[in-house]
C-alpha positions, 0 to 999 in steps of 0.5 A: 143862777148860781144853783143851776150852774152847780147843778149843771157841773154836778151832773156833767161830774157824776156823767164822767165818773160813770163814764170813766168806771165803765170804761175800767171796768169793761174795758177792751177785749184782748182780740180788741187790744191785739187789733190796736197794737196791731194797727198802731205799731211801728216797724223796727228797722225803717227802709232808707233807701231813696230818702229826702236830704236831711239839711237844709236848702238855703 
């Protein structure tokens, strides 16, 4: 019982170091990198205009 347990973790261990190294090692492109910090950025100046009162209404 003991043996398949081990042998279980050492499989699913060496499937993410394989994982993790190909991730490093391909890695994303710089069209792909340009896209997600396109997609994920934030504006500088936020418009506050109209906004929801800050306190609360007790």
């Amino acid at each position: 019982m003991v043996r398949r347990s081990a042998l279980i973790i050492a499989i699913c261990v060496g499937a993410a170091a394989v994982l993790g190294i190909w991730v490093f090692v391909v890695g994303p492109s710089s069209e792909e990198r340009a896209r997600a910090t396109e997609f994920f950025e934030t504006p500088q100046k936020y418009d506050m205009k109209n906004g929801q009162e800050m306190r609360p209404r007790w």
